[in-house]
N, C-alpha and C positions, 0 to 999 in steps of 0.2 A: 538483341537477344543472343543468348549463348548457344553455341554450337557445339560443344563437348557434351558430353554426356553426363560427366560428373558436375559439371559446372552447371546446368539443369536442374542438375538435383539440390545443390546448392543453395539455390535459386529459392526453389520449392520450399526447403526444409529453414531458408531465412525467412520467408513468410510465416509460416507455421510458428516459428519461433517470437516472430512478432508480433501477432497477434494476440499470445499466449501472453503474454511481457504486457503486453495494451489492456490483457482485461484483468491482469493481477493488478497494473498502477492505477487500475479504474476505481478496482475493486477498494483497494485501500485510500484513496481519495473520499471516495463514498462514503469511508468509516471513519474520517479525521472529520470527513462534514456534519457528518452526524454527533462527534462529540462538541465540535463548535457551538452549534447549536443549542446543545444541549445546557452548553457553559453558558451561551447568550439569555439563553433564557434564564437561567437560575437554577434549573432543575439538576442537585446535586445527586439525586439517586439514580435518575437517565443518563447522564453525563459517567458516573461510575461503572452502569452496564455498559454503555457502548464505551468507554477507553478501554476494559476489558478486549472488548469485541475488536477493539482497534488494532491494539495491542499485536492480538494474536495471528490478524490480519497483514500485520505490519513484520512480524517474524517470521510467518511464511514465506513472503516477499524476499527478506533476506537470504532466506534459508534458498531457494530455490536461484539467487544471484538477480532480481532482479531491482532490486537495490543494495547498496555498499552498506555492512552492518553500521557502520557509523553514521549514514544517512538515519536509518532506522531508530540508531540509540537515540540520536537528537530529535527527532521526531518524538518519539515516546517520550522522552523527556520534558519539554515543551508541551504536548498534552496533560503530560501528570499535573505537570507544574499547574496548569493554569483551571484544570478540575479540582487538585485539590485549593485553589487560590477560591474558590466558589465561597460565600459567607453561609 
């Protein structure tokens, strides 16, 4: 355990921080499952709300650093791809 004071805080404020980071990548996991599924199924109108939903989920993440925007782009992309790939 740390004995300076700032190094404490540190401490503190990297949990904090990573927790935050745990429940945005959760968060957008959540959302690429959800359109997977949605593509497994066939269901081409559920699949277009939630890539939406993914989408947006998915650029907060960037926007906030807790993904690299190009992780992001290819993600999204890979989604589109394979909703609009739906018959």
């Amino acid at each position: 355990m740390a004995n300076i004071k700032s190094a404490k805080k540190r401490i503190l404020v990297n949990d904090t921080k990573a927790a935050r980071n745990k429940a945005i990548r959760s968060s957008v996991k959540t959302a690429i499952k959800k359109v997977d599924a949605a593509v497994a199924a066939g269901d081409k109108t559920l699949a277009q709300a939630n890539l939406k939903n993914a989408i947006t989920a998915m650029d907060k993440a960037a926007s906030k650093g807790v993904y690299h925007k190009n992780t992001t782009s290819r993600k999204i992309s890979r989604l589109t791809k394979a909703v609009n790939g739906i018959a």
